[in-house]
C-alpha positions, 0 to 999 in steps of 0.5 A, a space after each residue: 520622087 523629088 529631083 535631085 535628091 536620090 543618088 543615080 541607080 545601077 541596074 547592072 551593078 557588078 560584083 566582084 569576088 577576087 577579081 572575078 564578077 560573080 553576080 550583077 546587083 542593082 545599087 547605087 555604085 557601078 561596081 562592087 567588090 566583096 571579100 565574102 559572099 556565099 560562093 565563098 562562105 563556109 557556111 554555104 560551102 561546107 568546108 570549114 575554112 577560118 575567114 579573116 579579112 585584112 589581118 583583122 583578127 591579128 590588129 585586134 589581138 595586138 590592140 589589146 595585147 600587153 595589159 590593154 585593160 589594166 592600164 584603164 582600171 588603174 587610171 580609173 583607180 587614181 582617178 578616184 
């Protein structure tokens, strides 16, 4: 390996679920915080849970809510 390129390694990177460390990684970051991981998911638990981080599904639908689109043809169209 060259000197001084490669970012320093943790072996015992901590990862962290809802505040609770949940596994040690190795990466390059001390510590890792996740939203999802399989403890969680609801393809590996089985339940059927909707999973939405950080209100993501709501920002997407109040970004192309009110005619988002409409207003792109109809400057595509004068545009002509």
């Amino acid at each position: 390996m060259k000197p001084d390129i490669h970012p320093k390694y943790y072996p015992e990177c901590k990862v962290n679920f809802r505040g609770q460390v949940v596994m040690t990684v190795g990466a390059t970051v001390p510590e890792l915080n996740v939203e999802v991981w399989s403890g969680s998911h609801p393809f590996y638990t089985g339940q059927k849970t909707f999973v939405d981080t950080a209100g993501r599904v709501e920002r997407f639908q109040r970004k192309f809510a009110g005619g988002y689109f409409a207003k792109g043809k109809d400057a595509a169209a004068t545009k002509k």
